[in-house]
N, CA, C and O of each residue as an XYZ file, in Angstrom:
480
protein
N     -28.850     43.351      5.095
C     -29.853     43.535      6.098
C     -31.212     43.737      5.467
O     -31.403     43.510      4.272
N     -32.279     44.225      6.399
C     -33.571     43.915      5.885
C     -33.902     45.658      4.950
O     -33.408     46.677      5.432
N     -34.482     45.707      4.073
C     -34.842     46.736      3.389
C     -35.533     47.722      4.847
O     -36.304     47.322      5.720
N     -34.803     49.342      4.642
C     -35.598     50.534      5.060
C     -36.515     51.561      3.955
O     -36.191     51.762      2.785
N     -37.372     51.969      4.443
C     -38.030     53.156      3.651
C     -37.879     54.192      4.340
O     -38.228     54.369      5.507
N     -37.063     55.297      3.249
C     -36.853     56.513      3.922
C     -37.745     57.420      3.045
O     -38.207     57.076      1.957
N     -38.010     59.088      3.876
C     -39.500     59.627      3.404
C     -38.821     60.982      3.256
O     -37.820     61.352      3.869
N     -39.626     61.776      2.205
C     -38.384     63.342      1.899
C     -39.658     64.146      3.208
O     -40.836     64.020      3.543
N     -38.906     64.655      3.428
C     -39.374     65.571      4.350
C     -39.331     66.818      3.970
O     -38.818     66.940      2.858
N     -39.593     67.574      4.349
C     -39.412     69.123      4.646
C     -39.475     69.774      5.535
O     -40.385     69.867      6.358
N     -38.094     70.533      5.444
C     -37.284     70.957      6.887
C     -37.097     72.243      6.443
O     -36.261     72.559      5.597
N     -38.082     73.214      7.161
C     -37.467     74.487      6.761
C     -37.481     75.165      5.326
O     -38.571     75.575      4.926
N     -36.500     75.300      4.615
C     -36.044     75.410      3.118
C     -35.844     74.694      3.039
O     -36.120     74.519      1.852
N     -35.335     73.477      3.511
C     -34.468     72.590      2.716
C     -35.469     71.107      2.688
O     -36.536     71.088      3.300
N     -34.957     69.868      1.880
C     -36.033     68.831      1.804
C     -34.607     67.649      1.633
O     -33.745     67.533      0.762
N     -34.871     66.931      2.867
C     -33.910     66.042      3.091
C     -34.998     64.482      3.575
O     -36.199     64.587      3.825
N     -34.457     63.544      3.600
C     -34.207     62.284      3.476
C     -34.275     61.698      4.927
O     -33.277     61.541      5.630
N     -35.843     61.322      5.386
C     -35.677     60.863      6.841
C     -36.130     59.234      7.092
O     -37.067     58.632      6.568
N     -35.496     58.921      7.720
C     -36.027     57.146      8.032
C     -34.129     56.636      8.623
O     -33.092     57.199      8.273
N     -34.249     55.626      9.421
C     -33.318     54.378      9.550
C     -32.761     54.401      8.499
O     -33.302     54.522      7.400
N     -31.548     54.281      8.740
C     -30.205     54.098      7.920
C     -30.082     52.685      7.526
O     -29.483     52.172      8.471
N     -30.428     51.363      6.251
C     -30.030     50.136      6.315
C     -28.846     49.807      6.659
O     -27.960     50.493      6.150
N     -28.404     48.673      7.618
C     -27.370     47.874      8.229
C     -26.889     47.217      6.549
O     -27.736     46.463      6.070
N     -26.003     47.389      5.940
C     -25.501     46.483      5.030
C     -24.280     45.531      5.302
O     -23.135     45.914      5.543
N     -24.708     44.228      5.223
C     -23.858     43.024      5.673
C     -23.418     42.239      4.129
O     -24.149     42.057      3.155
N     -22.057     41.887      4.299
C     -21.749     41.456      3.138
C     -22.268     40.040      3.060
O     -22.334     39.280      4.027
N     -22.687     39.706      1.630
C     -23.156     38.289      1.205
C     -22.112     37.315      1.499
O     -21.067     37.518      0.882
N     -22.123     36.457      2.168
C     -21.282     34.943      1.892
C     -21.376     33.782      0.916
O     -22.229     32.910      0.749
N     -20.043     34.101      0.236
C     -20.094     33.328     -0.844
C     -20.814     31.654     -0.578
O     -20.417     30.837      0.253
N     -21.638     31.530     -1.280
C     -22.598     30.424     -0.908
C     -22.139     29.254     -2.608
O     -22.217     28.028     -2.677
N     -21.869     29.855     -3.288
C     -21.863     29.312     -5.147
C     -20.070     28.513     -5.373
O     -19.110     29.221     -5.069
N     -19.954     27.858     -5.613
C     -18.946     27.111     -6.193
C     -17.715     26.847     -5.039
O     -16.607     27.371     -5.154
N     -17.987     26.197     -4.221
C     -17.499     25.742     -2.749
C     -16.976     24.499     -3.118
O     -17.753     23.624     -3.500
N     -15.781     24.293     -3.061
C     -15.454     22.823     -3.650
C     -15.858     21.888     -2.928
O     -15.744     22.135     -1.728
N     -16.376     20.700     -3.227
C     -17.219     19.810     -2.292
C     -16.821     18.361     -2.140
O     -17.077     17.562     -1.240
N     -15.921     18.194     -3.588
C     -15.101     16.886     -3.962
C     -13.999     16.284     -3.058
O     -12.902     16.836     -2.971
N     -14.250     15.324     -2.490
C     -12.988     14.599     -1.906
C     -11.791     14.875     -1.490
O     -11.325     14.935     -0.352
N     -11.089     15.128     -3.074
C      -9.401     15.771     -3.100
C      -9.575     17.203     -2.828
O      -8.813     17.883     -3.517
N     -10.258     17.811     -2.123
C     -10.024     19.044     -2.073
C     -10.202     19.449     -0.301
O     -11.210     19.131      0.330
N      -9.327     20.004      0.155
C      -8.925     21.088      1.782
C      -9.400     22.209      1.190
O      -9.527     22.487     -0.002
N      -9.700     22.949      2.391
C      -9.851     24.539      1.929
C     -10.533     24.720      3.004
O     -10.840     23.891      3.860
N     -10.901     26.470      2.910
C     -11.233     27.282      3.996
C     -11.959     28.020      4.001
O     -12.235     28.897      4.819
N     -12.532     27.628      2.673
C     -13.877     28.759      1.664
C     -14.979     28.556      2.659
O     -15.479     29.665      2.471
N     -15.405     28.262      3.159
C     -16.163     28.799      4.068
C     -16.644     29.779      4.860
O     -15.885     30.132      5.763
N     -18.075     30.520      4.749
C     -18.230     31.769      5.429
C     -16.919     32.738      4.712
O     -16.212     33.416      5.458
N     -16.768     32.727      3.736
C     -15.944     34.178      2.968
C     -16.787     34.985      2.408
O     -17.660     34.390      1.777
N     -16.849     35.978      2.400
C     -17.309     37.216      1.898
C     -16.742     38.229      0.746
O     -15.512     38.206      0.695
N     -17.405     39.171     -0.253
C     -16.661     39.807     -1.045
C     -15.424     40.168     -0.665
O     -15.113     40.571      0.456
N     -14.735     40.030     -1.567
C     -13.288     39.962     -2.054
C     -12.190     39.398     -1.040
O     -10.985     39.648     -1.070
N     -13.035     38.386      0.079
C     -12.418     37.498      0.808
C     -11.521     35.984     -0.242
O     -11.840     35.445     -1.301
N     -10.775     35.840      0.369
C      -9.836     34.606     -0.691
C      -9.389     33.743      0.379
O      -9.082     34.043      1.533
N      -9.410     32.324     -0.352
C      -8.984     31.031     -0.118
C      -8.454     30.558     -0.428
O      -8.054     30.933     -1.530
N      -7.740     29.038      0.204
C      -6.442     28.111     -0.232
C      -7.354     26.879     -0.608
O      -7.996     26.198      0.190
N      -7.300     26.754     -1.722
C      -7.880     25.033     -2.488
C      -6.417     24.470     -1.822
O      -5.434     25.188     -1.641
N      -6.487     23.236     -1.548
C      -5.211     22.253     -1.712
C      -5.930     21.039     -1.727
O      -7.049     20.878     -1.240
N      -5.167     20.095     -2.370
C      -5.314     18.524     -2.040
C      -5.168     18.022     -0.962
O      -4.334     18.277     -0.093
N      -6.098     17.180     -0.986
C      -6.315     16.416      0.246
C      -5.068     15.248      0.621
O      -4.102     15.163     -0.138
N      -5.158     14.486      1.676
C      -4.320     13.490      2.141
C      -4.702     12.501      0.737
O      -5.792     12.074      0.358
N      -3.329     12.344      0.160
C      -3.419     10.794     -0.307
C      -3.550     11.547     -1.627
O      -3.515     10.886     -2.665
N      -3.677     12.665     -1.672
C      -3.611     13.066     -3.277
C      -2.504     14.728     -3.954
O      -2.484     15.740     -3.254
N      -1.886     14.687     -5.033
C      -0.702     15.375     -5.492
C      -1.310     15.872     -6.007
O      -2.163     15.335     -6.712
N      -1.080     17.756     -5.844
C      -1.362     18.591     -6.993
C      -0.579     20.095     -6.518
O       0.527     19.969     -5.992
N      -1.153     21.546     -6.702
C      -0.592     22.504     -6.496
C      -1.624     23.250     -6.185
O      -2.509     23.566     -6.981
N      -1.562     23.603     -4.898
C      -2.678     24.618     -4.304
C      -3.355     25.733     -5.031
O      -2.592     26.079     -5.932
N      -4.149     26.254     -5.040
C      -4.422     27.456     -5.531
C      -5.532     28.351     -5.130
O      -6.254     27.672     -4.401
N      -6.226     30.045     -5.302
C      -6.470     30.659     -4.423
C      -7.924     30.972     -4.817
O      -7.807     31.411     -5.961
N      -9.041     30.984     -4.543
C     -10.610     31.421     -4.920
C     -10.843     32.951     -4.156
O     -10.571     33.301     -3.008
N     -11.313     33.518     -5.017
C     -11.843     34.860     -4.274
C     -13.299     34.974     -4.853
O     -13.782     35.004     -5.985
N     -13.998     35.046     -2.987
C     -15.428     35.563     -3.188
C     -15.562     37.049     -3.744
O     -15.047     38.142     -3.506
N     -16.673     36.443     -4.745
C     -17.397     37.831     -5.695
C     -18.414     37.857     -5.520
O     -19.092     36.889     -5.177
N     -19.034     39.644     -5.821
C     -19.807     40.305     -5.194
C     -21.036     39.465     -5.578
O     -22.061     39.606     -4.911
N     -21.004     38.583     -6.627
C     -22.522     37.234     -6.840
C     -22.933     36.346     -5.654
O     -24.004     35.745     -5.564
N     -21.584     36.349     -4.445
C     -22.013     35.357     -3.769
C     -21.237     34.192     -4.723
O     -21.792     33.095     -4.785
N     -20.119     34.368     -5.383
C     -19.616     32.815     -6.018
C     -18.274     33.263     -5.806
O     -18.039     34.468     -5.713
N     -17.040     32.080     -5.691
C     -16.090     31.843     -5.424
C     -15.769     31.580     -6.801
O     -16.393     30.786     -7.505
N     -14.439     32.500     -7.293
C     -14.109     32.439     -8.368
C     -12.740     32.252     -8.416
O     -11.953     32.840     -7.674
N     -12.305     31.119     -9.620
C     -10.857     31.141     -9.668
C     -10.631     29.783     -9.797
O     -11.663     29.234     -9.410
N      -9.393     28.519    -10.320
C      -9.466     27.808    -10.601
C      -8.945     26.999     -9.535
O      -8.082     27.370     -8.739
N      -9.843     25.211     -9.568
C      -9.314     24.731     -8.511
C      -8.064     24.044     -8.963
O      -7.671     24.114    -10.128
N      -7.323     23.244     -7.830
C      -6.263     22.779     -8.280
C      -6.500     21.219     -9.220
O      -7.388     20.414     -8.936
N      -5.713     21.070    -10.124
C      -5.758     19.377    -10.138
C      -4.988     18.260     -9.512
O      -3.849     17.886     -9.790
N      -5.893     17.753     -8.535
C      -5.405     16.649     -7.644
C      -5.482     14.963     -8.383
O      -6.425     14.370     -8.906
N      -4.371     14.647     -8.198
C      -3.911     13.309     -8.448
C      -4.278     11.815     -7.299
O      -3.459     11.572     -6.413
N      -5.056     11.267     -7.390
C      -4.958     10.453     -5.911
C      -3.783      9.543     -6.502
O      -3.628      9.131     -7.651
N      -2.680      9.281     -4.876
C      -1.838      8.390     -5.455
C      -1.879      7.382     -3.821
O      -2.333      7.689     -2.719
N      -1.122      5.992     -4.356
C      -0.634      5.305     -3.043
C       0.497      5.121     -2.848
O       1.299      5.644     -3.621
N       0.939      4.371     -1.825
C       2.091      3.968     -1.690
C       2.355      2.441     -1.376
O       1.491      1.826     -0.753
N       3.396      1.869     -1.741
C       3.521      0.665     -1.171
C       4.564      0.237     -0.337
O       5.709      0.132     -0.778
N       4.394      0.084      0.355
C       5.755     -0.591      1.282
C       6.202     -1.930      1.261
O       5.223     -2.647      1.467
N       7.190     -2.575      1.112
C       7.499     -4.074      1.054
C       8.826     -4.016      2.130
O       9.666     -3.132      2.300
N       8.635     -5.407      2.809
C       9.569     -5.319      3.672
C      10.598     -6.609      3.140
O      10.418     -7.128      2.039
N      11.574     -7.001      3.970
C      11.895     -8.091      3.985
C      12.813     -7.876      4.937
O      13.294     -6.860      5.439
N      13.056     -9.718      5.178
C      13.799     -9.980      6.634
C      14.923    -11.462      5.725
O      14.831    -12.473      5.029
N      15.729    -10.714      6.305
C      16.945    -11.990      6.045
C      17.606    -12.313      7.429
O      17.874    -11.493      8.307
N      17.844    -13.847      7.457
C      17.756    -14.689      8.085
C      19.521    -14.999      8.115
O      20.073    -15.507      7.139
N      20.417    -14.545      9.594
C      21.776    -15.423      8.761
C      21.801    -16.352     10.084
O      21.704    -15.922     11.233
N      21.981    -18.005      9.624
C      22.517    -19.297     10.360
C      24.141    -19.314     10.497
O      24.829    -19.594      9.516
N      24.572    -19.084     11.431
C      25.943    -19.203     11.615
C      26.218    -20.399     12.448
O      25.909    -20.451     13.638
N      27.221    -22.044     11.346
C      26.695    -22.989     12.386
C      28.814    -23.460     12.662
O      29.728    -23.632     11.855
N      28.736    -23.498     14.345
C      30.042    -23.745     14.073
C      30.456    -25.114     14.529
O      30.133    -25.366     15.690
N      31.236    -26.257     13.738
C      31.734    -27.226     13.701
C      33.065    -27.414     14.715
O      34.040    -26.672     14.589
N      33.025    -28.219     15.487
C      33.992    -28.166     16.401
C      34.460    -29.946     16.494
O      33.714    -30.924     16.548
N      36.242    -29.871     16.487
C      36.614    -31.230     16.613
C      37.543    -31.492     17.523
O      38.616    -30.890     17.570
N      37.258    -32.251     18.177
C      38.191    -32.696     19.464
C      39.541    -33.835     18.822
O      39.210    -34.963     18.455
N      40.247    -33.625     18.787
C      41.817    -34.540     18.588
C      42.010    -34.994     19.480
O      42.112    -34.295     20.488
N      42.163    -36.466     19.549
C      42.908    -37.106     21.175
C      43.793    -37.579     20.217
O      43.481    -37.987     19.098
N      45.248    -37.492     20.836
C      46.219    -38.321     20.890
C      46.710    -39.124     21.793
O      46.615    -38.655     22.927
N      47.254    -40.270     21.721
C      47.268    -41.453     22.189
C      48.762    -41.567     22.824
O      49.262    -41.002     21.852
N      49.656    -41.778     23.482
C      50.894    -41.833     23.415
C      50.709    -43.210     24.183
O      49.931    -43.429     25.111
N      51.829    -44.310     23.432
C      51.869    -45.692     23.819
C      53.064    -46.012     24.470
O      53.844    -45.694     23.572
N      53.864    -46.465     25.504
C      55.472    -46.167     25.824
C      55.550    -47.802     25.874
O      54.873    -48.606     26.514
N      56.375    -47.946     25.174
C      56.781    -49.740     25.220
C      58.019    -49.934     26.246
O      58.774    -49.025     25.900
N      58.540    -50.502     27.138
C      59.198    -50.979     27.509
C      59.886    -52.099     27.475
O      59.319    -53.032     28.044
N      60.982    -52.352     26.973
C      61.573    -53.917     27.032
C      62.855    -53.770     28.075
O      63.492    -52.816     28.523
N      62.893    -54.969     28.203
C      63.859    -55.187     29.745
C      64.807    -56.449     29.078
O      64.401    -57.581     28.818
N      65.867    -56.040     28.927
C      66.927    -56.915     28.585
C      67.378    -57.778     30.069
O      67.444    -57.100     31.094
N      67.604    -58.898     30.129
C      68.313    -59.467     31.029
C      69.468    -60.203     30.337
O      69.462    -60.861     29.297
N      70.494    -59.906     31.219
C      72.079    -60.530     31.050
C      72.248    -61.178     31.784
O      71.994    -60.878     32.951
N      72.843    -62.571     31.375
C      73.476    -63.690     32.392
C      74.844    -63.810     32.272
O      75.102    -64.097     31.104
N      76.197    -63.689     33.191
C      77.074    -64.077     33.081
C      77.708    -65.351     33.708
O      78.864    -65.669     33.426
């Protein structure tokens, strides 16, 4: 808060300390805010001995880790190391032709007849 001036007085015997009491508001860590790409977090608006989660961002591998605001106004503590990685997907499609052959058989049956004639 904003600076008070307090004034010694004298009270009686005694000599005490008169003026407004300063409002003291803690500093927000403003100093080493990760700002890079691969990095999530929540460091924002933290205050002394307030703490945060570094993590990697989408699309990148590493191991989280924790910053605590100090009384400088700086966020101290190490960030994580993030890896950017991709992925690839490949598809494929197989195709099955199942073709079926079909045969018709005619058989034929022929009946011969012969006719004997007898004369007596």
């Amino acid at each position: 808060g904003a600076p008070k001036q307090w004034t010694c007085a004298l009270n009686g015997a005694n000599v005490e300390l008169q003026g407004v009491a300063p409002v003291c508001l803690p500093g927000v860590c403003i100093y080493n805010i990760p700002v890079a790409v691969e990095y999530t977090h929540g460091c924002v608006g933290k205050t002394n001995s307030e703490t945060c989660v570094v993590a990697c961002a989408e699309k990148y591998m590493g191991q989280a880790t924790t910053l605590t605001c100090m009384s400088n106004l700086e966020l101290r503590g190490t960030l994580p190391t993030c890896v950017f990685y991709t992925t690839t997907t490949t598809y494929s499609t197989t195709t099955t032709t199942k073709t079926t052959t079909s045969s018709t058989v005619t058989t034929s049956t022929t009946s011969t007849s012969s006719a004997s004639t007898t004369t007596s």
